[in-house]
C-alpha positions as CSV (number, residue, x, y, z in Angstrom):
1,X,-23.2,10.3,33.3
2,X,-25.7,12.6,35.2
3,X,-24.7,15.2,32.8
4,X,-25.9,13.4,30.3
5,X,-29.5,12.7,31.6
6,X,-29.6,16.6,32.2
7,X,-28.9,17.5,29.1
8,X,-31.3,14.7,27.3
9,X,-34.1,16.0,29.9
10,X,-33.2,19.6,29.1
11,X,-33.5,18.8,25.3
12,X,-37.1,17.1,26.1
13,X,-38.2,20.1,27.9
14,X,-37.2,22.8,25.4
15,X,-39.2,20.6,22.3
16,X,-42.4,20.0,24.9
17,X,-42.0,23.7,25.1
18,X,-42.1,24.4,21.8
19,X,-45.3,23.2,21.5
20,X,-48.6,24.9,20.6
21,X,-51.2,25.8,23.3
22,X,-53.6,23.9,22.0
23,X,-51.4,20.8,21.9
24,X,-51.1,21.2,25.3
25,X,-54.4,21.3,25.9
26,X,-55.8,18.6,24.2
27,X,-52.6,16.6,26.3
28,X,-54.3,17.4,29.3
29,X,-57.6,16.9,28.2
30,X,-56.3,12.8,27.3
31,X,-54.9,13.2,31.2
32,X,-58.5,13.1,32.4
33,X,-59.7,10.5,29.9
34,X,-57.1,8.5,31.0
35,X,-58.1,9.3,35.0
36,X,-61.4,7.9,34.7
37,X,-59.9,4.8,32.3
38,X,-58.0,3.8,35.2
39,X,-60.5,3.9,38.1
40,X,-62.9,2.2,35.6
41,X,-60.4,-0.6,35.1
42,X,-61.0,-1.7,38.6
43,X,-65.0,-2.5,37.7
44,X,-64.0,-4.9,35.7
45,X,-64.8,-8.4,36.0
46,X,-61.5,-10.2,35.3
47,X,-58.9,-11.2,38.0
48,X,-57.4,-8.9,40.6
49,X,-53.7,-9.0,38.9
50,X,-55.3,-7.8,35.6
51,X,-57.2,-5.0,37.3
52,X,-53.6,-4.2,39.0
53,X,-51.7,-4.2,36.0
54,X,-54.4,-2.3,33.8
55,X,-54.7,0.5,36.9
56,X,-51.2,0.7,37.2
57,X,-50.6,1.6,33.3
58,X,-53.5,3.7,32.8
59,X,-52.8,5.8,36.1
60,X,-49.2,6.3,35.1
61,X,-50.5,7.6,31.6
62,X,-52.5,9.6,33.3
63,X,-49.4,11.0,35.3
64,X,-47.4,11.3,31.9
65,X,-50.2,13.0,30.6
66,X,-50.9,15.8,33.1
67,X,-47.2,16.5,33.8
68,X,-46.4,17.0,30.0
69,X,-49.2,18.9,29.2
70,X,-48.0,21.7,31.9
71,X,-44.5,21.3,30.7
72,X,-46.3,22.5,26.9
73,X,-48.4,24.8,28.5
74,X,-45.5,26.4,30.3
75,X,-47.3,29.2,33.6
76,X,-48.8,31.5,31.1
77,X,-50.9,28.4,29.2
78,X,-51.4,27.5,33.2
79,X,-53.1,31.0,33.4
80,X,-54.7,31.0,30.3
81,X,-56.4,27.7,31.1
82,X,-57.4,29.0,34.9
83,X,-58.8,32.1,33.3
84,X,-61.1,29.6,31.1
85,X,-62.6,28.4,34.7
86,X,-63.0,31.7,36.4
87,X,-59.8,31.2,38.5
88,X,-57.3,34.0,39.2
């Protein structure tokens, strides 16, 4: 059995790999959208469960999002990116 989840994750991997740059990217560009959807969830005037439920979904999009757009990107997109913000 836990040989099949690793070679279903591995399978994942490799195709989020073999994904453009720019896909990965734009992936982590939706994490922050979704970031700022979630903490703007909690302003919203509806009851306490909603505002639970809607943070919880849009935070673990957010999650989703940022860890497979550095699984696309791959440590040289990583670098590529950093170089964009003046990071070494």
């Amino acid at each position: 059995m836990k040989e099949i989840f690793l070679n279903a994750f591995g399978a994942v991997k490799r195709w989020l790999a073999g994904l453009s740059f720019r896909t990965g990217v734009i992936v982590l560009s939706s994490c922050v959208l979704f970031y700022i959807l979630s903490f703007a969830a909690l302003a919203l005037p509806v009851s306490a469960a909603l505002r639970g439920a809607l943070w919880f979904v849009l935070f673990g999009c957010a999650k989703t999002a940022q860890y497979g757009g550095l699984l696309i990107l791959g440590v040289e997109g990583v670098k590529r990116v950093k170089k964009w913000f003046g990071r070494e």
